[in-house]
Every structure is written in C-alpha cells, then in structure tokens.
C-alpha positions as CSV (number, residue, x, y, z in Angstrom):
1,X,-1.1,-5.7,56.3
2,X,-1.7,-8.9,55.0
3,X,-5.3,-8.4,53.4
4,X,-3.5,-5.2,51.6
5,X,-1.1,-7.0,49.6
6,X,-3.8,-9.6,48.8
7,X,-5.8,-7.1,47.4
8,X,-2.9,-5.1,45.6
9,X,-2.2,-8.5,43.9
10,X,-5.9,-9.2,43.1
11,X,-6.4,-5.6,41.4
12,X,-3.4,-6.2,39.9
13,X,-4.1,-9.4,38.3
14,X,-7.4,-8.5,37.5
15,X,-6.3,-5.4,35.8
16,X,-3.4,-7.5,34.0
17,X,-6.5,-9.8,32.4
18,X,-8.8,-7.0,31.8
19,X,-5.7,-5.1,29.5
20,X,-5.3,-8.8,28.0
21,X,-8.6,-9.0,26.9
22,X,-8.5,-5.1,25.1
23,X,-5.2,-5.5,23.5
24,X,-6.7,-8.9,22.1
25,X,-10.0,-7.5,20.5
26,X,-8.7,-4.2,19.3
27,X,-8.6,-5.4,16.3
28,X,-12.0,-7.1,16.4
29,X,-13.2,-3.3,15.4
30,X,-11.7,-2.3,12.0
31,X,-11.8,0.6,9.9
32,X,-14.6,-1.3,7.7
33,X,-16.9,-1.9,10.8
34,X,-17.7,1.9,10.6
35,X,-20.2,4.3,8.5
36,X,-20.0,3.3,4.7
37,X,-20.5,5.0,1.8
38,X,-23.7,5.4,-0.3
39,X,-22.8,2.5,-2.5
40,X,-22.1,0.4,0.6
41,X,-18.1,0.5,0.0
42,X,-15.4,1.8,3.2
43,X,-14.1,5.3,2.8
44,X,-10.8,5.6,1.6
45,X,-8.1,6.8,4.2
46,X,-8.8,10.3,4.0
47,X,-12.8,9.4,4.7
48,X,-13.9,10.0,1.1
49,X,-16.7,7.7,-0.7
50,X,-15.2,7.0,-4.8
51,X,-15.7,9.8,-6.9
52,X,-14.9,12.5,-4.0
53,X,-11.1,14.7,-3.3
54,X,-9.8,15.4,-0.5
55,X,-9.5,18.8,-0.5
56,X,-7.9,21.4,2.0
57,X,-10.6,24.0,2.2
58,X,-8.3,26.5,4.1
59,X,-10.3,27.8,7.5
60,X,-13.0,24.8,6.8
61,X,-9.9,22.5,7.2
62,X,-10.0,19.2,4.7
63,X,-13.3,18.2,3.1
64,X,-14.4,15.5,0.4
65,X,-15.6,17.2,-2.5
66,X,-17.4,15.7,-5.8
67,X,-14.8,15.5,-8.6
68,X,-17.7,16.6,-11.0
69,X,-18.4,19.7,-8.5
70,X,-21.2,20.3,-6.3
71,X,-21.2,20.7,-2.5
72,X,-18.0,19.3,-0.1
73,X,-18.6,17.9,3.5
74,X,-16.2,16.5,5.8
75,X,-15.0,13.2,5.9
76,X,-16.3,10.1,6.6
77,X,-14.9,9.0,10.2
C-alpha cells in the first residue's frame, strides 16, 4: 500500500512539472511563428496577406480575396 501512494505522488508531481513547463512556453509559439505572407509579413487576424478581404463566400465559408479581383482562397492559418 505504501509503494502505491509513492507512486500516486510521483505521477502527480511529475505531471504537476510537466503542465508547469507547457503553460510556461505557450507563449514561446506565437501567431508570427507561423506561414507568412508572400511579402514575408503575418496575416492579419482573419488569415489574410495586405491587399486581400475577408469575404464570406456563403457554402465556401470565409475566404481572402484580392481587393483588385482575381481568384479567393482560404485563409492563412
């Protein structure tokens, strides 16, 4: 009975530093470590690269299109 709660405090503990250590670098990974745009900027919060609307395409769901026209894609996640 003794090695049980030995170990149940171990896992414990070890789980309690493990959960430390996420919650400490989850902001090590930002928005701006992801894909970039073709000029090398970060999407804006919708996903779209300058130039580019977010636009609700109705059963295609939300797509960045080119404010001078042209073809829309999704966004930039």
């Amino acid at each position: 009975m003794k090695k049980n709660i030995v170990f149940i405090i171990v896992a414990f503990l070890v789980g309690g530093v493990f959960g430390w250590c996420l919650h400490v670098n989850r902001d090590v990974f930002s928005f701006g470590d992801g894909p970039l745009c073709l000029d090398g900027e970060v999407p804006d919060k919708h996903g779209c690269c300058e130039g580019e609307l977010y636009t609700d395409m109705g059963d295609l769901g939300f797509n960045c299109c080119p404010e001078s026209g042209g073809d829309c894609f999704p966004p930039i996640r």
